[in-house]
C-alpha positions as CSV (number, residue, x, y, z in Angstrom):
1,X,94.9,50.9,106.5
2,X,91.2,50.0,105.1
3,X,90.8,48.9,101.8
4,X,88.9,51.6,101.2
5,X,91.5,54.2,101.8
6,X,93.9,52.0,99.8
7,X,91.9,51.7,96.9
8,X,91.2,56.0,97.1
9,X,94.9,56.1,97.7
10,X,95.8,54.1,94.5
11,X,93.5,55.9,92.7
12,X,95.1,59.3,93.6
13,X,98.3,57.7,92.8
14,X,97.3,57.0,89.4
15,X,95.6,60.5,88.5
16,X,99.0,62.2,89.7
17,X,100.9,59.7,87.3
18,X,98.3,60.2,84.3
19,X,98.4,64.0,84.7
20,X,102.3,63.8,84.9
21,X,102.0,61.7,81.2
22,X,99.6,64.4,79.8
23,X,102.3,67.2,80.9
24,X,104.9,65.8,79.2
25,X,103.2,64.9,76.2
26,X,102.1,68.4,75.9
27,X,105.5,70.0,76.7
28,X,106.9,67.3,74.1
29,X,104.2,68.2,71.4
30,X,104.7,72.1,71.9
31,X,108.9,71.8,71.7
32,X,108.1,69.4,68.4
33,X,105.4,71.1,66.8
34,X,104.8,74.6,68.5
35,X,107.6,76.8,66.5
36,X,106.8,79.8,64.4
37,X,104.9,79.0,61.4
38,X,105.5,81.1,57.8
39,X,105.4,84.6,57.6
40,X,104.4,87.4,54.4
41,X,107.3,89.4,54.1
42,X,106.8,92.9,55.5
43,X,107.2,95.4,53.2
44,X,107.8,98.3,55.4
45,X,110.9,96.8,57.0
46,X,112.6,95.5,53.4
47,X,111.7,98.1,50.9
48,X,113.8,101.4,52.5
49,X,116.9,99.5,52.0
50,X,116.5,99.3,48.1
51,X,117.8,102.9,47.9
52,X,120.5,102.7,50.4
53,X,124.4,103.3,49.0
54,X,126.0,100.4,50.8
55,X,129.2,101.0,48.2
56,X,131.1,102.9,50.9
57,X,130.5,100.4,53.6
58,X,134.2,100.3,55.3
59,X,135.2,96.2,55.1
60,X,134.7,94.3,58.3
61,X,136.4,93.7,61.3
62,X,136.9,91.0,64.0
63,X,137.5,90.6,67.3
64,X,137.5,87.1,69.2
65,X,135.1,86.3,71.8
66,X,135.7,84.9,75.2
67,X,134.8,81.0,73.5
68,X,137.2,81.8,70.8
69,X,134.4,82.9,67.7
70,X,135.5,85.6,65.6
71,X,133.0,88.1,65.6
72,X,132.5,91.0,63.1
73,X,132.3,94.8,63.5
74,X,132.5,98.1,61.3
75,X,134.8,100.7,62.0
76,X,133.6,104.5,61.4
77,X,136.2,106.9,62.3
78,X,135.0,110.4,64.0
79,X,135.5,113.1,61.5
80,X,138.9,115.1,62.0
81,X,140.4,111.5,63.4
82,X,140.4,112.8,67.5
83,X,141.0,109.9,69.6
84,X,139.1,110.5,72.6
85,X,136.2,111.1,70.5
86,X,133.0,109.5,72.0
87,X,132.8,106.1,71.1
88,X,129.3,105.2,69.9
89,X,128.6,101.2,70.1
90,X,125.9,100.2,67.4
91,X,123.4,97.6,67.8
92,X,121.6,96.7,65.0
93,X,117.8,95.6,64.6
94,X,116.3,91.9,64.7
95,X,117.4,89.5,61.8
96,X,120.1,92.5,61.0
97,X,123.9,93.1,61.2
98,X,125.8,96.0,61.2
99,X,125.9,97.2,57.9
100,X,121.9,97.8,58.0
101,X,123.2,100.6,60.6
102,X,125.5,102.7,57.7
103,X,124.0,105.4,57.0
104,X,123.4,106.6,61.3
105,X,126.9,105.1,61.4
106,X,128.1,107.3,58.7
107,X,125.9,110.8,59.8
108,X,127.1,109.7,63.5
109,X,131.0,109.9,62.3
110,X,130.4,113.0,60.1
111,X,128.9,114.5,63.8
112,X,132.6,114.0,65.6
113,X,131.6,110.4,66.9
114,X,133.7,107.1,66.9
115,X,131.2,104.4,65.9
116,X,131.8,100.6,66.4
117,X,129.0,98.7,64.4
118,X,128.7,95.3,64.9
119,X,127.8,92.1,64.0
120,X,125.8,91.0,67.0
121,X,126.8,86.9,67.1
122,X,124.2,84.8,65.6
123,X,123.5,87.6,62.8
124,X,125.6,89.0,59.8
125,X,129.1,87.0,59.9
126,X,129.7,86.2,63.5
127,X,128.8,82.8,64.1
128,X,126.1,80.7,62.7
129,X,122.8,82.5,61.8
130,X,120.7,82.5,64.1
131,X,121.8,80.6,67.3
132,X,123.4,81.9,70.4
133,X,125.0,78.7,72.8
134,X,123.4,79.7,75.8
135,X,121.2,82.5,77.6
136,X,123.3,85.4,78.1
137,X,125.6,85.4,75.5
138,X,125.7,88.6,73.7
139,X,125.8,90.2,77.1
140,X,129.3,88.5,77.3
141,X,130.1,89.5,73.7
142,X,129.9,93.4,74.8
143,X,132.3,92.8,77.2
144,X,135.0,90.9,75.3
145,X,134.3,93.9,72.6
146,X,135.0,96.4,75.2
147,X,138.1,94.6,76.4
148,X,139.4,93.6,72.9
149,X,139.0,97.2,71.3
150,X,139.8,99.6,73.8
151,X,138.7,103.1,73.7
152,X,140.3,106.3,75.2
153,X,137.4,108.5,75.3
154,X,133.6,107.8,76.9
155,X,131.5,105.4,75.4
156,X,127.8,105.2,74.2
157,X,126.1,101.8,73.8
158,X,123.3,102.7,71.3
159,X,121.1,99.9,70.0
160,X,118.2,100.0,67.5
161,X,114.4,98.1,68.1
162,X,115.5,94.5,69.3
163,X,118.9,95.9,69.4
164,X,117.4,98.8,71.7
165,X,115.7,96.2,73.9
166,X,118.9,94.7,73.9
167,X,120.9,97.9,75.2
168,X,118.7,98.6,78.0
169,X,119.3,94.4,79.1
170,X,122.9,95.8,79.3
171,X,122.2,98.7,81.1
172,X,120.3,97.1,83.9
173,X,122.9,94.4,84.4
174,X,126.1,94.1,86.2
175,X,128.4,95.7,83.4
176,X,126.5,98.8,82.7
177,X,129.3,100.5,83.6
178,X,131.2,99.5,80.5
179,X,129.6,102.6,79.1
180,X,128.3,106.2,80.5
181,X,125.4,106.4,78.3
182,X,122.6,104.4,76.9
183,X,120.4,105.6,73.7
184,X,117.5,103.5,72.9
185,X,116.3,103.5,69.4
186,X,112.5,102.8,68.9
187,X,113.4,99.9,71.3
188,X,111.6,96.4,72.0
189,X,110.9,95.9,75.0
190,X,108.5,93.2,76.2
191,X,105.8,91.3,73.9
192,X,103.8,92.1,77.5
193,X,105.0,96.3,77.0
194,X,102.0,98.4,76.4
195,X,104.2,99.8,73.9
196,X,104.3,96.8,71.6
197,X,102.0,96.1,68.9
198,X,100.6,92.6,68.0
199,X,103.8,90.7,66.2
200,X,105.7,93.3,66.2
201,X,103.4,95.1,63.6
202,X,103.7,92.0,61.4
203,X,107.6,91.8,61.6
204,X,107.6,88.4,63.7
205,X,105.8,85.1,63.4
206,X,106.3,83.7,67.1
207,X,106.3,79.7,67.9
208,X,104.6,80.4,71.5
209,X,103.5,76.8,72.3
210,X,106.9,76.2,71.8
211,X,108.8,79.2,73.8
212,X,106.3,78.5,76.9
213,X,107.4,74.7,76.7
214,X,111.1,75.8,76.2
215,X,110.6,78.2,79.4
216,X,109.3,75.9,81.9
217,X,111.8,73.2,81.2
218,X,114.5,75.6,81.1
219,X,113.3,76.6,84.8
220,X,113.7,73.3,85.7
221,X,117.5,73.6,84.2
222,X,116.3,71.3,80.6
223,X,118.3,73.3,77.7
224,X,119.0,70.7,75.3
225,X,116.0,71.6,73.2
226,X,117.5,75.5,73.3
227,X,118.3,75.7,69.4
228,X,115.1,74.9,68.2
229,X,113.9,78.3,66.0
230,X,111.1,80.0,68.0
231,X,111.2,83.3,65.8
232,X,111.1,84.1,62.6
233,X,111.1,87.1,60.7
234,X,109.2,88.7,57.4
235,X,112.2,89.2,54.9
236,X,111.3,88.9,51.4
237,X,113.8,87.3,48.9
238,X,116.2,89.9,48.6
239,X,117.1,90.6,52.0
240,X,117.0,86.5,53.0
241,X,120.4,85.9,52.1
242,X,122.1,88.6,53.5
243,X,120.3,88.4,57.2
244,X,119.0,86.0,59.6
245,X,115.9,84.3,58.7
246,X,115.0,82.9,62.5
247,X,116.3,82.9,66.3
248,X,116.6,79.8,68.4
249,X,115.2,80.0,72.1
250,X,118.9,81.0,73.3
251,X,119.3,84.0,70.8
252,X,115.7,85.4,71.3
253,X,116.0,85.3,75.3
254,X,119.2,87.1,74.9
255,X,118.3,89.5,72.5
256,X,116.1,91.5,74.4
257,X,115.5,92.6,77.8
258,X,114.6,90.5,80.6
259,X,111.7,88.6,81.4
260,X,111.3,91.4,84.1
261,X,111.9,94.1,81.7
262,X,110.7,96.7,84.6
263,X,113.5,95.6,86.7
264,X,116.3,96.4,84.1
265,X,114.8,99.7,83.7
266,X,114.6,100.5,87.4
267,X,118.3,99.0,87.9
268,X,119.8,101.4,85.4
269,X,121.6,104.0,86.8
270,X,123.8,105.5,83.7
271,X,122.0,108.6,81.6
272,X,119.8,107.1,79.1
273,X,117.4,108.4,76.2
274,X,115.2,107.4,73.7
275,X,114.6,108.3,69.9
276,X,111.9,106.6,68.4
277,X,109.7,108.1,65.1
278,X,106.0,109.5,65.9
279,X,104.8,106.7,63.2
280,X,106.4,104.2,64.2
281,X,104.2,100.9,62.8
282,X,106.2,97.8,65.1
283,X,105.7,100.0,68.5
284,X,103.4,102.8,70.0
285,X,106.2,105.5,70.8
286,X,103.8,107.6,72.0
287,X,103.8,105.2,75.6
288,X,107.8,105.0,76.1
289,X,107.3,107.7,78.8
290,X,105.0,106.8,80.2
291,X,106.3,102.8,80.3
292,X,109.6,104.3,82.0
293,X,108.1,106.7,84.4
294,X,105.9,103.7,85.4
295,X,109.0,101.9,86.2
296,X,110.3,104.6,88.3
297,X,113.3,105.3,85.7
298,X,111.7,108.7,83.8
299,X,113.9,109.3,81.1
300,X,113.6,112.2,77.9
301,X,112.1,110.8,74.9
302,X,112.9,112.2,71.3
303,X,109.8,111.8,69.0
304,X,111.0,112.7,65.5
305,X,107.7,113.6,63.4
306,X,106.6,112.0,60.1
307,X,109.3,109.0,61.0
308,X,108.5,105.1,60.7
309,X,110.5,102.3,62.6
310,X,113.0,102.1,59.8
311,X,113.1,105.5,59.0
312,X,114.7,106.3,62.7
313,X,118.0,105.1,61.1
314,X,118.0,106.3,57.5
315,X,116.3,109.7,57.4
316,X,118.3,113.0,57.6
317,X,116.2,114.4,60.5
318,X,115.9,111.0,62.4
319,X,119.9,110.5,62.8
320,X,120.7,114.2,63.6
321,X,118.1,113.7,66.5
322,X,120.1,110.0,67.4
323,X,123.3,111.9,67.4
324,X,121.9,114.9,69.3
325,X,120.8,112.0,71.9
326,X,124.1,110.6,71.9
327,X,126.2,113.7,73.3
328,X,123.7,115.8,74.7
């Protein structure tokens, strides 16, 4: 070897090494520094719950998951008490828990269905705000739900916005059969979805720097780093004590669909339907059919006029339409 080629050799050497030390030093800045930064409270999402009648909220229940947390859930019987009523499975909203769902739960019971609202873990009171312990969690929460509260009639899994974007995640996995129908409520469904408007119409402040850091090392099987907050949501005073205030990296990649979104819609094979309002201000509903039909999965969409994101679960006309959507 000539000293020539040593010396370019060495020199390579030490440009792979430095570049190596800048990649770490960013990936070590973005976990440190890169997480969401404040966020206004959004007034669209907090103020329809000021006139809700939460006094007939029935009291919770629990249920144990497979790692032995107690997790919470709200039981509405179907009216007239049958049995093998349809079971409807409620997911709630991001930063929510179940009892934001009463009044569909309630308008869903008083139309003959058996509604299970729950406390999805890391929000309400099952397990600390906030953080899931790994990837794929809640997926294994459905499960232990369906196994530890048995049902003798069909079952829905309906879930609302994140809680939507969480239903179809279950839908296109291995345990979609848990349930015979899906109903997606206004659901989230990929910051990349043409459907989704910029931070969730104000809703989110995301830590990006931080979630693409969290990403690549997680690739490379690197999780310790997985309960730093990457999300975190607009509440205003009221609301922060009763809901979850942020999401660490394992509760946000869980809580939604896939990174290849398209894929769990294509590898859903159960009837599935989606109620969203017209106005919607956190997503263009107007593209869901269009976002599905692209994916090779059309399914019928339920546009309910003069209806906001929250509205789809507290006005008279949104939750006849969601129970409509339920049986039909």
């Amino acid at each position: 070897m000539t000293r020539s080629t040593s010396h370019r050799l060495r020199l390579a050497a030490m440009t792979v090494l430095t570049l190596l030390v800048l990649l770490i030093a960013a990936l070590a800045a973005a976990v440190a520094f890169g997480g969401p930064g404040p966020i206004a409270p959004l007034d669209s999402i907090n103020k329809p719950f000021a006139n809700v009648d939460f006094s007939r909220v029935p009291p919770a229940r629990n249920f144990t998951a497979r790692d032995g947390t107690p997790l919470a859930w709200l039981e509405y019987p179907a009216a007239g008490g049958a049995p093998t009523a349809r079971r409807v499975v409620l997911v709630h909203g991001s930063s929510a828990r179940g009892q934001s769902m009463h009044v569909l739960a309630q308008a869903l019971a008083g139309a003959g269905l058996h509604v299970a609202a729950l406390d999805m873990r890391g929000h309400g009171d099952s397990g600390p705000r906030g953080h899931a312990a790994y990837i794929g969690q809640l997926d294994d929460d459905i499960e232990d739900f369906m196994r530890a509260v048995p049902h003798a009639g069909p079952s829905t899994l309906a879930g609302f916005s994140s809680g939507g974007g969480f239903a179809l995640r279950f839908a296109g996995g291995n345990r979609q059969d848990l349930f015979d129908r899906y109903v997606l409520l206004a659901p989230f469904l990929h910051h990349t979805a043409p459907t989704n408007r910029p931070n969730d119409g104000g809703w989110v402040s995301v830590g990006l720097p931080r979630i693409v850091a969290l990403s690549l090392l997680n690739a490379a099987r690197v999780t310790v780093w997985n309960d730093l907050p990457v999300l975190r949501f607009g509440l205003n005073e009221v609301a922060r004590p009763m809901l979850t205030d942020s999401y660490d990296f394992n509760l946000m990649a869980s809580f939604r669909p896939r990174d290849d979104w398209q894929a769990d819609i294509r590898n859903a094979r159960r009837p599935m339907r989606i109620v969203a309002g017209r106005d919607d201000e956190l997503f263009d509903a107007t593209k869901y059919a269009a976002v599905f039909g692209a994916a090779s999965r059309p399914v019928p969409v339920t546009l309910v006029d003069n209806t906001g994101h929250m509205g789809l679960t507290l006005g008279a006309a949104a939750v006849q339409a969601v129970a409509r959507a339920c049986v039909e």
